[in-house]
MIMI-819694 format. One record per residue: x, y, z of N, C-alpha, C, O in turn; residue in one letter; chain; residue number from 1. Coordinates in nm, 3 decimals. Layout:
N
       nx       ny       nz      cax      cay      caz       cx       cy       cz       ox       oy       oz  rest  kette   nr
        X        Y        Z        X        Y        Z        X        Y        Z        X        Y        Z     a      A  NUM
...
This chain:
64
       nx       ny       nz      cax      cay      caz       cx       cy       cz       ox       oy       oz  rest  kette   nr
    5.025   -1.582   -7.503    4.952   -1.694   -7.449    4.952   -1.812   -7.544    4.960   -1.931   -7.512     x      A    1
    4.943   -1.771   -7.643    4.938   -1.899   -7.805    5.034   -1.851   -7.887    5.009   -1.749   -7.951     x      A    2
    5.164   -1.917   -7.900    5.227   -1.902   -7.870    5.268   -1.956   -8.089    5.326   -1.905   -8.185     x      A    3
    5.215   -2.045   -8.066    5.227   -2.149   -8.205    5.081   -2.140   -8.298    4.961   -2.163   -8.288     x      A    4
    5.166   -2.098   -8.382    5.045   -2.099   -8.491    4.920   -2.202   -8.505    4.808   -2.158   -8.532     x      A    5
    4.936   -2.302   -8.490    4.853   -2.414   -8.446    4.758   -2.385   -8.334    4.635   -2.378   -8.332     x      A    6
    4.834   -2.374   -8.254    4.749   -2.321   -8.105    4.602   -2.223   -8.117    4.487   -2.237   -8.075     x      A    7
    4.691   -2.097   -8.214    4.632   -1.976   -8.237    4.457   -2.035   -8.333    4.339   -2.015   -8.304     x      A    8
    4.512   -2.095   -8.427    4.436   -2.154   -8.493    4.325   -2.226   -8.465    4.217   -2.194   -8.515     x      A    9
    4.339   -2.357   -8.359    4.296   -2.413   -8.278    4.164   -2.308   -8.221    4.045   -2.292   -8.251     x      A   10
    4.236   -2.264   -8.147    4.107   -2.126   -8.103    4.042   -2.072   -8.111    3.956   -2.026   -8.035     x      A   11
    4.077   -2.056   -8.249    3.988   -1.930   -8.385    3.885   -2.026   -8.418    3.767   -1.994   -8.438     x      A   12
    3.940   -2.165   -8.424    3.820   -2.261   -8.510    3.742   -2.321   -8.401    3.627   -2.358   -8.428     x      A   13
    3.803   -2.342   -8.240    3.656   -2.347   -8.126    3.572   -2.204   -8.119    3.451   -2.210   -8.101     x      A   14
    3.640   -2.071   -8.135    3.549   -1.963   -8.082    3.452   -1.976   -8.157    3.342   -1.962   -8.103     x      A   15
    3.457   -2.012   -8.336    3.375   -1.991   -8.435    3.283   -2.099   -8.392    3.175   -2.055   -8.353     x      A   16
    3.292   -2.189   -8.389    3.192   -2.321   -8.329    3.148   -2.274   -8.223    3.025   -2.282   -8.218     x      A   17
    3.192   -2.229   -8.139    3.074   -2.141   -7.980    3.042   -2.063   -8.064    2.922   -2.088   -8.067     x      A   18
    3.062   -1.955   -8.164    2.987   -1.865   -8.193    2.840   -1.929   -8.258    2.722   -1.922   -8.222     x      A   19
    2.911   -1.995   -8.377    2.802   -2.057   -8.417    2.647   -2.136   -8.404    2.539   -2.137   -8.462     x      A   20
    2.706   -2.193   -8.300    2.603   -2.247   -8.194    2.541   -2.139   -8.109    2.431   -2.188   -8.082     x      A   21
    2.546   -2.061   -8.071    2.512   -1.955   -7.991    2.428   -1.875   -8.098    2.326   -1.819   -8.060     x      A   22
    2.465   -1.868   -8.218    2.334   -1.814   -8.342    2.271   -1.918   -8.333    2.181   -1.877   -8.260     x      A   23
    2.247   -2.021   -8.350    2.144   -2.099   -8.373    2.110   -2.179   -8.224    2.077   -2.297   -8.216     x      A   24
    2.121   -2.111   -8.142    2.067   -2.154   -7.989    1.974   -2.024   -8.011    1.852   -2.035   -8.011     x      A   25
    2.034   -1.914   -8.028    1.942   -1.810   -8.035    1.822   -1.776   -8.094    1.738   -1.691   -8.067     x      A   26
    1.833   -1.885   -8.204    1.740   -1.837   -8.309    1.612   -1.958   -8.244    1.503   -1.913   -8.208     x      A   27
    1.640   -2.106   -8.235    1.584   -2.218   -8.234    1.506   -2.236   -8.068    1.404   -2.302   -8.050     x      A   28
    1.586   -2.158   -7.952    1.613   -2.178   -7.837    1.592   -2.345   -7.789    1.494   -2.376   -7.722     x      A   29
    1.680   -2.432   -7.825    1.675   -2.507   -7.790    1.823   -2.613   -7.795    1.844   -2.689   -7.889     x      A   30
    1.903   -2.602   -7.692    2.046   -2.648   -7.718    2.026   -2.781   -7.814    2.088   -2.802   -7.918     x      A   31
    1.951   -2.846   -7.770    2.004   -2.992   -7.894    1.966   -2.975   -8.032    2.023   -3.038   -8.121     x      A   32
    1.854   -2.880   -8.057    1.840   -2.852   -8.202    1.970   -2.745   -8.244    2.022   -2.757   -8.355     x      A   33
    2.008   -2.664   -8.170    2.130   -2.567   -8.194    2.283   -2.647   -8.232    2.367   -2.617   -8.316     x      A   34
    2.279   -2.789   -8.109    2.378   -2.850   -8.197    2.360   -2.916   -8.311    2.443   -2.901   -8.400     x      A   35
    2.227   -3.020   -8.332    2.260   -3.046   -8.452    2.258   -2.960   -8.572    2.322   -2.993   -8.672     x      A   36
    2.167   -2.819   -8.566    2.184   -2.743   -8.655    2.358   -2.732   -8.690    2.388   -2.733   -8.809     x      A   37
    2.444   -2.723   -8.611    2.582   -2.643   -8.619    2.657   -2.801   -8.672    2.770   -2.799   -8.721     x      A   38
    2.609   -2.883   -8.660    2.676   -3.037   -8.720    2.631   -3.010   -8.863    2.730   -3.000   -8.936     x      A   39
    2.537   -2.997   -8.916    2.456   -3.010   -9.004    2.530   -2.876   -9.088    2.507   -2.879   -9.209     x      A   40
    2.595   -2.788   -9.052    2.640   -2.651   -9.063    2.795   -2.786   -9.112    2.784   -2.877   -9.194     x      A   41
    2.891   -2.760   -9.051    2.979   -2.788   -9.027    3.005   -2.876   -9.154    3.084   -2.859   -9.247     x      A   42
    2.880   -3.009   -9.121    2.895   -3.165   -9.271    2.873   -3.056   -9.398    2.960   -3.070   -9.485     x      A   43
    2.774   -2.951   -9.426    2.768   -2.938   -9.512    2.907   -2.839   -9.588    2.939   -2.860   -9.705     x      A   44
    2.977   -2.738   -9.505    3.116   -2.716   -9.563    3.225   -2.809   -9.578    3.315   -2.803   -9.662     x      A   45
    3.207   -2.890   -9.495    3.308   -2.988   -9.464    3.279   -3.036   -9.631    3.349   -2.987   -9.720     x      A   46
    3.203   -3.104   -9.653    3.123   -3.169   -9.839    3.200   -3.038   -9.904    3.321   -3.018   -9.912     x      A   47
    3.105   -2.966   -9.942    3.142   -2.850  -10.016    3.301   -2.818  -10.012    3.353   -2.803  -10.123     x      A   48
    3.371   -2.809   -9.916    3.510   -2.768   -9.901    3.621   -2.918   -9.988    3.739   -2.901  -10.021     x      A   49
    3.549   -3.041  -10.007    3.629   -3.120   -9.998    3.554   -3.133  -10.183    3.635   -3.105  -10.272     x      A   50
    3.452   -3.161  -10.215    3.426   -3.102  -10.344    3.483   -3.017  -10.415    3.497   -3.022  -10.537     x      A   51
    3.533   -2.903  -10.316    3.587   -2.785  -10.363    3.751   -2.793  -10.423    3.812   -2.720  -10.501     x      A   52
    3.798   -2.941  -10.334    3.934   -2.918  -10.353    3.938   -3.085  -10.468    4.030   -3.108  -10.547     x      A   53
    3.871   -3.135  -10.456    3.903   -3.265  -10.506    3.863   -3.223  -10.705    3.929   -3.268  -10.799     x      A   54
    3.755   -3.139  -10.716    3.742   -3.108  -10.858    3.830   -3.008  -10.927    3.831   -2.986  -11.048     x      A   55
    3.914   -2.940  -10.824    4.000   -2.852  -10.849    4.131   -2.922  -10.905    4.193   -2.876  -11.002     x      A   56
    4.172   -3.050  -10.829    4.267   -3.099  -10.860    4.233   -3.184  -11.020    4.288   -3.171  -11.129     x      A   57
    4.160   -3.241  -10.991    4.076   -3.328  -11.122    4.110   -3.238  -11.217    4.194   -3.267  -11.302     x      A   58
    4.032   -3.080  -11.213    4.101   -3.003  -11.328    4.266   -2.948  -11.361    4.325   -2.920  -11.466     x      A   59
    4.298   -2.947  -11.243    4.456   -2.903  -11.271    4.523   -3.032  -11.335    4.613   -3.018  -11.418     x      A   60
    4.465   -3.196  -11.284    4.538   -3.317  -11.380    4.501   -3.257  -11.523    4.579   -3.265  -11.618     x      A   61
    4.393   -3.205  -11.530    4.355   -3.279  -11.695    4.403   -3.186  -11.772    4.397   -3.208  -11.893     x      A   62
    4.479   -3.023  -11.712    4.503   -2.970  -11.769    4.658   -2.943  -11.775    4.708   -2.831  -11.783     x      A   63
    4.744   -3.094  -11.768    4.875   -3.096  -11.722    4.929   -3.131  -11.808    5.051   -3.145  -11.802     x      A   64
């Protein structure tokens, strides 16, 4: 059915976002607090992930 790695991918990263939201619909019962909880989810790896890669490189320059 998915055919391209991309595709496959694609999928994996909407199911996790319905999943996600669906824990915190569950917990909050209330869809608009469930999404922004899962935004608020999302900005904060999104930060962290890009922190994660930008000080990594910073150290691999300084150690070149």
């Amino acid at each position: 059915m998915f055919k391209t790695q991309a595709a496959r991918t694609l999928v994996g990263f909407l199911l996790l976002i319905l999943f996600n939201f669906t824990c915190f619909w569950s917990i909050t019962s209330d869809a608009a607090e469930a999404a922004k909880g899962t935004l608020v989810l999302y900005f904060a790896l999104g930060g962290l992930a890009t922190t994660w890669f930008v000080i990594d490189d910073w150290v691999k320059k300084g150690e070149a």
